[in-house]
C-alpha positions as CSV (number, residue, x, y, z in Angstrom):
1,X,27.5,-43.5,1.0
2,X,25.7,-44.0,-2.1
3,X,26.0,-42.9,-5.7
4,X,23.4,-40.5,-5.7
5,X,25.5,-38.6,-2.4
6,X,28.7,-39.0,-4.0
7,X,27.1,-37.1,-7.3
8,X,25.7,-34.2,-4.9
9,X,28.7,-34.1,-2.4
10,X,31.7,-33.8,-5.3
11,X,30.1,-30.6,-6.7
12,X,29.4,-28.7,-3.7
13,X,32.8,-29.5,-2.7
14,X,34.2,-27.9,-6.1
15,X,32.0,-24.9,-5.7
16,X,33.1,-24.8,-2.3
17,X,36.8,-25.2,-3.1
18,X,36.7,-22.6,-5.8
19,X,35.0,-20.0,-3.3
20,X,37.8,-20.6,-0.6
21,X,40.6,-20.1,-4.0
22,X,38.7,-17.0,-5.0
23,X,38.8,-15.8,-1.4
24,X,42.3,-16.8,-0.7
25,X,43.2,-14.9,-4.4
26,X,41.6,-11.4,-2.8
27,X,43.6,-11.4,0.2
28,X,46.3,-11.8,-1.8
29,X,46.0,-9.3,-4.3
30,X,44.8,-6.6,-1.4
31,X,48.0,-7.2,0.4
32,X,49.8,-6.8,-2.7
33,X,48.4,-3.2,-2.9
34,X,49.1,-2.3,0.0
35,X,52.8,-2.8,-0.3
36,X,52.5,-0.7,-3.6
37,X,51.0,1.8,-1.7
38,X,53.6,1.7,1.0
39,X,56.4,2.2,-1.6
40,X,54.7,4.3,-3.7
41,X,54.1,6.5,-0.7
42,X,57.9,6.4,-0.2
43,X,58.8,7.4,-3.7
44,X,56.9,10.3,-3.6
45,X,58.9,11.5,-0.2
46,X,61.6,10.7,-1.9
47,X,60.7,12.8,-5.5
48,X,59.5,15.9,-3.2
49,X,63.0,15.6,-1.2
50,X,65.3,15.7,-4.5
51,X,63.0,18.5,-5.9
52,X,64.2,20.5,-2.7
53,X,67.4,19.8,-3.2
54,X,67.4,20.5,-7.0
55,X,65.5,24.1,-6.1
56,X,68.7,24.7,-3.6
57,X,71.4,23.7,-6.2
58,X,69.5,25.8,-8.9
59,X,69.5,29.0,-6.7
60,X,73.0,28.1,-6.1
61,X,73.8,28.3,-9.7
62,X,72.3,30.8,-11.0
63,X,73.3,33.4,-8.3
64,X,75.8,35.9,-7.9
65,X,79.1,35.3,-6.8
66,X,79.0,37.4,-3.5
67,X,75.8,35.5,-2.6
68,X,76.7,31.9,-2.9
69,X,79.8,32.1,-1.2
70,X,77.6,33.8,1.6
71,X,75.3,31.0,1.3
72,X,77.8,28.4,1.4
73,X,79.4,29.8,4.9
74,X,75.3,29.8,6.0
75,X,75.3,25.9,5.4
């Protein structure tokens, strides 16, 4: 190999290099969202579960006496 290939070779392999990094960084960064997406898919089960539960205990304590002890032998 010459000078003159040398000179040509050294930057296609940097542009090359810096493609692969780029490509490498994307598939990264899309695997990273998907896992946010996965737990942000669970905290929102888990929010619309505790509402439930907060709408039960709310009805619990704002009812009558009769009522709640009824609803607590339901349970």
């Amino acid at each position: 190999m010459n000078a003159a290939t040398l000179a040509l070779l050294i930057p296609i392999v940097a542009i090359v290099g810096g493609v692969v990094l780029s490509a490498m960084k994307i598939q990264q960064r899309k695997g990273q969202a998907q896992q946010q997406d996965a737990v942000l898919q669970a905290l929102q089960e888990e929010v619309s579960a505790l509402k439930a539960r907060v709408q039960v205990l709310e009805a619990l304590a704002t009812d009558s006496g009769e009522s709640l002890k009824r609803k607590i032998n339901d349970l």
